[in-house]
C-alpha positions, 0 to 999 in steps of 0.5 A: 269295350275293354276288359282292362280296368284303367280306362283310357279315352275312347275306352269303356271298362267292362262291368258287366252285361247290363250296364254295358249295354246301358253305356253302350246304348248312351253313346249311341244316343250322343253320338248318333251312331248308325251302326256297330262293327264286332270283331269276327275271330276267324282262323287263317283258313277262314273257319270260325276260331273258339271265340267266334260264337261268342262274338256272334251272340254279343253282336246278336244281344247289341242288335236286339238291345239297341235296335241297331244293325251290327255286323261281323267283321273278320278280324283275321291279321288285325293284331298283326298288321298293329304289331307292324304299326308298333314295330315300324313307329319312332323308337321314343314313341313305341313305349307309350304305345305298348303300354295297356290294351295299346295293341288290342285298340290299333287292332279294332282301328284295323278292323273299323279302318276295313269295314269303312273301306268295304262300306265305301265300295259297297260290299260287306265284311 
């Protein structure tokens, strides 16, 4: 999810809490999904960073929402390793891809590209 207002495809606005939940639990349903990957903020020395309560509890309020497994995934270097994605892209195509969230969703492709490798060999986040 996505605080920004303009909604791009693949991207749902927030609103709040409760409606949310209710688009969340909708795409769910049509797609089928099995399971949530959530952003862990962790420090480089792999402490918890200010924001990781937060994600902790959001992941705890998706499980118990939607009776789904959701797991933390440490996200450390996910917004560098996009910014390199950016930096090394065509020049023509860098000013489409920095516009809006654009870095913020190369991270969370990062992070569910990690997860899907970990899920592949069979070890977890």
């Amino acid at each position: 999810m996505s605080a920004d207002s303009r909604a791009a495809p693949g991207i749902l606005p927030r609103t709040n809490r409760r409606n949310d939940i209710v688009r969340l639990r909708e795409l769910c349903r049509n797609h089928a999904v099995g399971s949530i990957v959530v952003g862990w903020p962790v420090h480089l020395d792999g402490t918890p960073g200010t924001m990781a309560a937060e994600a902790a509890r959001f992941a705890d309020r998706l499980r118990k929402q939607l009776g789904l497994p959701v797991d933390l995934l440490d996200e450390r270097l996910s917004s560098w390793e996009a910014a390199q994605v950016i930096g090394t892209t065509k020049t023509r195509d860098r000013t489409s891809l920095r516009k809006g969230n654009t870095l913020d969703d190369l991270a969370a492709a990062v992070i569910l590209r990690d997860y899907l490798s970990r899920a592949a060999r069979g070890t977890q986040g």
